[in-house]
N, C-alpha and C positions, 0 to 999 in steps of 0.2 A: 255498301256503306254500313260501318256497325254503329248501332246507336247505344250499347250497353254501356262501353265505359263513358259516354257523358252522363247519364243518369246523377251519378254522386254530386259533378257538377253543376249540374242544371236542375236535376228535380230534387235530388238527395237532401234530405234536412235530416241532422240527429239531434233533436235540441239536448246542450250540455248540459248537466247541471247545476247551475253557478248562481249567485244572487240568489240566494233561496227566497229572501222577502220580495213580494211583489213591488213594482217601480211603477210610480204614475205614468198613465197612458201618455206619451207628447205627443204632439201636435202639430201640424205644419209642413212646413218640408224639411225632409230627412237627407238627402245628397242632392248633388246635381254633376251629371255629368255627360260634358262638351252639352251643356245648354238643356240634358234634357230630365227633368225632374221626378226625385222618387217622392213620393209621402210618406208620412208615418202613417195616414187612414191605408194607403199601399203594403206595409208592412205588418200592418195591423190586421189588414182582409188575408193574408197567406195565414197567420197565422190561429185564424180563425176557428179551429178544430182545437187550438190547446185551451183546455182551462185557464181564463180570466186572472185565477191564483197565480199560476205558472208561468204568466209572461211579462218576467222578470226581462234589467234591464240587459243583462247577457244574453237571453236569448233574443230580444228587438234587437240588438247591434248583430246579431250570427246571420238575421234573417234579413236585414237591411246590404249586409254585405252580400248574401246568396243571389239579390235582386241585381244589384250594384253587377255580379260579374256576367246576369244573364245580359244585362244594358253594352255593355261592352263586346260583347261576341255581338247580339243581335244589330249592335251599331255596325258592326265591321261589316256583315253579313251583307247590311241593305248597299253598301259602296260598290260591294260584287253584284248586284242587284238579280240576289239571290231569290227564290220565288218557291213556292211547294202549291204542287194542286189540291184540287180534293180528292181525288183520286191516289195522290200519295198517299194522303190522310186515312183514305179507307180503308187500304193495304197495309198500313202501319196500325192500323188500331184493330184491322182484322188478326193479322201474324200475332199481335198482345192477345187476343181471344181464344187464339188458338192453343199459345202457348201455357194460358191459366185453365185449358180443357173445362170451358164455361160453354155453354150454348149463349146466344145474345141476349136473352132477356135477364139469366144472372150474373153475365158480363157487366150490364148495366146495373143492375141494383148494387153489383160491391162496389160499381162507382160511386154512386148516387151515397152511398155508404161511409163514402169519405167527404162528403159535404161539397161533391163537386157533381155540376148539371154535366147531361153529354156535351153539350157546345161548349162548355169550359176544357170539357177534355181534351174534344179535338184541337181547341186552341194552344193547350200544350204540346199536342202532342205534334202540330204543327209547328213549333216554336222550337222544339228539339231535334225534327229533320233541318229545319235552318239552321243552327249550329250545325247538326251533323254533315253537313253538304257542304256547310264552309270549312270546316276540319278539312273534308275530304282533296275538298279543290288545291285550299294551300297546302298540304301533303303532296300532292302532284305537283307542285308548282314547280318543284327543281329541277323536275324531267324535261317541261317545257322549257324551263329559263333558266340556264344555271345563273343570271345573277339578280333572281327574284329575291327581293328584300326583305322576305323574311324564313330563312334557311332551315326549314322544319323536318324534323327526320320522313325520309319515303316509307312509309308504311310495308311496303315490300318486303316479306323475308324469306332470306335467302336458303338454298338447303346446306350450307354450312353452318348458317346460324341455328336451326333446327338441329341439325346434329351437333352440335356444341351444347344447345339445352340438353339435348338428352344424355349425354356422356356424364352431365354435370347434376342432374337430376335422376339417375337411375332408379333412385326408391323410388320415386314417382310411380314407376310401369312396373315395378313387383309383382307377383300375384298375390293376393287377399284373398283370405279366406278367413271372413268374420261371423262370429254372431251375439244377439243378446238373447239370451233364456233367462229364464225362470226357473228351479227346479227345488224335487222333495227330495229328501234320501234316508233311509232307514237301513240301519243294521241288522245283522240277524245273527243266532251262533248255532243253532239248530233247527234239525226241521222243522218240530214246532212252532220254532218262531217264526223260519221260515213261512209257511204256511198263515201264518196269525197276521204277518207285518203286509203278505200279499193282499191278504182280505183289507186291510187297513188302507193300503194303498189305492186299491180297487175303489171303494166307499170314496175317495177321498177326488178319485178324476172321475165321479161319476157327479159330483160336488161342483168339481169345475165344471164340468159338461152343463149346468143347472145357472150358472153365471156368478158363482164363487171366485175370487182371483186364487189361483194357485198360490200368489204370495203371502195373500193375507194365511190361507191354509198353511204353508210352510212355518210364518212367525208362529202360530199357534200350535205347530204339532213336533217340529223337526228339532234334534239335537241341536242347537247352538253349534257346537262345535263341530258340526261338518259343514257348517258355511262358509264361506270367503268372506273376508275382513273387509268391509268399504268405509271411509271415512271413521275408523274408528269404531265399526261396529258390524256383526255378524248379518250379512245379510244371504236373504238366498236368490239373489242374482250373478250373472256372469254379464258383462254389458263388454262390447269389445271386444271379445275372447276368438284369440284367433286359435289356428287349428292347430298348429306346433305348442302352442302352451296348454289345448287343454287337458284336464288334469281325469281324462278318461281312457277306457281303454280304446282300443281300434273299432271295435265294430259298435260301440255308444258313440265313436265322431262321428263314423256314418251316418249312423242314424241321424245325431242332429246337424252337422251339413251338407248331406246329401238327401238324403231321405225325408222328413221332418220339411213341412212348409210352412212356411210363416202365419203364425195364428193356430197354428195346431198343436195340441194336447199327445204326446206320444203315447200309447199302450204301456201299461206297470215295465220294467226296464228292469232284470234281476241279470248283475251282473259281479262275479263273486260275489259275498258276502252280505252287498246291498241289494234296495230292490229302490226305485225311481220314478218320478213321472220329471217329464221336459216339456218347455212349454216357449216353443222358438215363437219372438217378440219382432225378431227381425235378421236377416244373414245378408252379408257382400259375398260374393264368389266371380270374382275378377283377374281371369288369367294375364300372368306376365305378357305386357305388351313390346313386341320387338317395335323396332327403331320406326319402318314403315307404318304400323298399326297406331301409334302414338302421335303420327305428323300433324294430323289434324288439330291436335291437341292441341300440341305444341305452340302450331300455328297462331290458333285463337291467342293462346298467351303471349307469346310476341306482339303480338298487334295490339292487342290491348293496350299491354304495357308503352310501346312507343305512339297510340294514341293518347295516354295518360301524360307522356313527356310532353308531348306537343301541346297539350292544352297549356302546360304549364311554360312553353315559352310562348305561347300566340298570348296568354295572360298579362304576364311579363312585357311585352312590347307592347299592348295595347292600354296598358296603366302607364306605361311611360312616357307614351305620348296626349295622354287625355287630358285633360283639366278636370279635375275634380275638387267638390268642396262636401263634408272638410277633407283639407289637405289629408287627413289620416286613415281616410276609410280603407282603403287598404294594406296598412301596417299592423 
């Protein structure tokens, strides 16, 4: 069962930004739906983390309706008399621990972080394997019953569907080959200078080495005009810079994406007429993936997506048949 694509929504909040003037706090109750009551103090404790300024009346109606559709699943949910242990809960909140590569004890404090105790955590997190379980069950349900009553796409995809994304998405699996640098560059026209502009160079990544940003040293030392144009003005970044556009010769790409690891300072770089330091910020190096290499991908995206649809008609039937007040909360 995947629980990603509920996130948006079930936990997801973006507050918009609308009503800029703050709206009196109201009071009382906020919806009701098939008998069972939200509050505004209800909408008021979620949104408890935003500035008092901020909770404007656009955002209390965004956050009244985010309740509103978790009341709806949750209602559907107890009919299948759906149930999660604590042992789901442990393995669900472990797998999240894992995947934000936290040890437990600062697992817990980025929680604690967002104004939520652990028992409130597990309680959501509890609250979104329900939803996810009922997603899952009425997604099967057509297999069991073709004429279950409410006709949700099978989650299943097929390897023609797979190979139809990919036919259709082939940039996708390209190979990449990126990076962002930093760099100096100095001209020369004689040994001389040569020799003058290395010394200058040298001094200048031994600067960095001491915790100088290379950039700041570039705006301060380097010709303007051997920088690339960003937003209208010469900077000495490449951000992006894939490997067919950059504007080096052969054995300087090497260096910076092959050679060159991330966070490191390259040795002076004399290469014709210039001499250089580089200073890789960050690289992709993602070979072309063939059809079999990508399925997994793919996969995941299929399924998302047709979990995405499905929320939106199990939504759909379940506002249709609800009674809710007021009548508009979901328009």
């Amino acid at each position: 069962m995947k629980l990603l694509a509920l996130l948006p929504l079930v936990l997801g909040f973006a507050p918009a930004p609308q009503d800029p003037v703050p709206a009196l706090r109201p009071s009382g109750i906020a919806a009701r739906i098939n008998g069972e009551i939200i509050t505004w103090d209800d909408v008021e404790y979620e949104l408890r983390t935003v500035d008092p300024d901020q909770r404007h009346a656009g955002l209390r109606r965004q956050m009244l309706r985010t309740i509103a559709d978790r009341v709806l699943f949750l209602q559907e949910a107890k009919t299948y008399g759906i149930e999660i242990t604590e042992t789901q809960v442990d393995t669900a909140l472990e797998n999240e621990r894992k995947r934000a590569k936290m040890d437990p004890e600062e697992f817990q404090r980025q929680i604690n972080k967002r104004g939520v105790s652990i028992t409130e955590y597990r309680a959501n997190i509890r609250r979104d394997l329900v939803i996810g379980t009922l997603m899952s069950r009425l997604a099967t349900e057509p297999l069991r019953n073709p004429n279950a009553k409410l006709p949700l796409l099978v989650e299943f995809v097929s390897p023609e569907e797979m190979r139809d994304y990919y036919d259709r998405n082939r940039a996708q699996f390209k190979e990449i080959r990126q990076a962002d640098i930093v760099f100096i560059s100095f001209q020369f026209q004689t040994p001389d200078e040569r020799e003058a502009t290395l010394r200058l160079v040298e001094s200048i990544r031994r600067r960095v080495r001491e915790d100088t940003p290379l950039y700041v040293l570039s705006l301060a030392h380097m010709d303007k005009n051997l920088m690339p144009v960003k937003d209208g003005k010469p900077m000495p970044v490449y951000a992006n810079l894939a490997f067919d556009d950059a504007p080096f010769s052969a054995d300087v790409k090497k260096l910076i994406y092959d050679t060159l690891k991330e966070g490191e300072v390259s040795e002076p770089v004399v290469d014709g007429n210039s001499i250089s330091l580089f200073h890789l910020l960050r690289k992709i190096a993602e070979k072309e993936k063939a059809f079999e290499e990508a399925q997994p991908y793919i996969r995941r995206q299929l399924e998302s997506a047709k979990r995405s649809q499905n929320q939106q008609i199990l939504h759909k039937y379940l506002v249709g048949r609800a009674f809710v007040e007021p009548a508009d909360l979901f328009k």
